[in-house]
GUBAVO-128609 format. One record per residue (C-alpha): residue in three letters; x, y, z. Coordinates in steps of 0.1 Angstrom, whole numbers, plus 5000, padded with zeros to 4 digits. Layout:
BEGIN
ALAXYZ;...
***
This chain:
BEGIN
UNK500050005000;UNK501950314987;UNK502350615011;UNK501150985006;UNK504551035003;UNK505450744974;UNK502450834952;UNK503251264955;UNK506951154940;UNK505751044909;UNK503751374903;UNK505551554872;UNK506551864887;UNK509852064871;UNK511852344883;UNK511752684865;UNK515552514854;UNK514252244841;UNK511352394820;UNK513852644808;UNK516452364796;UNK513752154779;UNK512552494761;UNK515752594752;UNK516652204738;UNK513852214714;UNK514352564702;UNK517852514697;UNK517252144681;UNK515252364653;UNK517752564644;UNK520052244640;UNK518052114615;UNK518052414596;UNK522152324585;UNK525252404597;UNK526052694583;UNK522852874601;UNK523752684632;UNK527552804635;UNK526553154631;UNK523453084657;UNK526252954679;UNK527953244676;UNK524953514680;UNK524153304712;UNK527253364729;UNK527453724720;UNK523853784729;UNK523653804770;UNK526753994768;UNK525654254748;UNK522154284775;UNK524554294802;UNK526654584779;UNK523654774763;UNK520554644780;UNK517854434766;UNK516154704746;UNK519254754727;UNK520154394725;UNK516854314706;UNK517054604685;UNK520254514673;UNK519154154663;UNK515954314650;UNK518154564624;UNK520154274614;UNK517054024609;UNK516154184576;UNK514153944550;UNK515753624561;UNK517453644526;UNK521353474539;UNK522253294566;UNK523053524591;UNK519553724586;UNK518253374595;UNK519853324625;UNK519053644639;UNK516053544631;UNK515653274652;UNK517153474683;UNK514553694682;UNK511853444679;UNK513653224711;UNK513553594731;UNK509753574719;UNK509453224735;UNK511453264765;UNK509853564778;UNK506053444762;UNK505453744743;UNK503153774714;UNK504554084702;UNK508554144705;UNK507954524710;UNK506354464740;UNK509754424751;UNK510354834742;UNK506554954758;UNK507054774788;UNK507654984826;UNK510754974840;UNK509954694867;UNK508554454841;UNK512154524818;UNK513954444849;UNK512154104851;UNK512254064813;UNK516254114814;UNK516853844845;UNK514853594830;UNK516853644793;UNK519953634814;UNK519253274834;UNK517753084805;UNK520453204780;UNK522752984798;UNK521152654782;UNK520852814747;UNK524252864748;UNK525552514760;UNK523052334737;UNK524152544706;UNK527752434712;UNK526552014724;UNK523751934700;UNK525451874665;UNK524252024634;UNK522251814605;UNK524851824580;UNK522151634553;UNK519951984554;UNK523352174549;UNK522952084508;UNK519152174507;UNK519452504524;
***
């Protein structure tokens, strides 16, 4: 006869962590399959990207990656793409200028939650390998 204790362990409950690293897996796992070429430059951007918050501030951060985003035309308009649709996920926005309207106690929040979840966008944009096959159709 289990315990109230044995049957509450095998209730799914995650950490903020944990959500955040199994968001962050998926969203970089799409831009993996996109080729190699998108992903090395994504793997770049990724890196780059929480210390240009911490240098400029989220506001600026976005716009930057919002000028360079353009029509999706090459490669690297591609993968600035995608960082602004993973800052879209990560902080639930419908709308990436809400980012820009928002007061300053919500931007606060905004920046601290880029800042902690970054961390597993950029390990799983160095550990999950590209898909070399999509490389040639791209």
């Amino acid at each position: 006869m289990p315990s109230s204790f044995a049957s509450w362990r095998y209730i799914n409950m995650l950490t903020r962590s944990q959500k955040d690293m199994q968001t962050a897996h998926k969203l970089v796992s799409e831009v993996k399959a996109c080729g190699e070429e998108i992903s090395e430059i994504y793997k770049g951007l990724c890196h780059s990207f929480p210390v240009l918050v911490m240098q400029c501030g989220l506001c600026q951060a976005v716009a930057f990656h919002l000028s360079k985003s353009g029509e999706n035309k090459t490669d690297r308009e591609k993968a600035h793409t995608f960082i602004i649709k993973h800052i879209k996920q990560v902080l639930a926005l419908q709308n990436i200028n809400d980012i820009f309207e928002s007061d300053s106690f919500v931007y606060i929040n905004f920046t601290q939650r880029i800042l902690t979840c970054w961390i597993y966008f950029k390990r799983f944009a160095i550990s999950i390998p590209a898909d070399k096959q999509q490389t040639n159709k791209v």
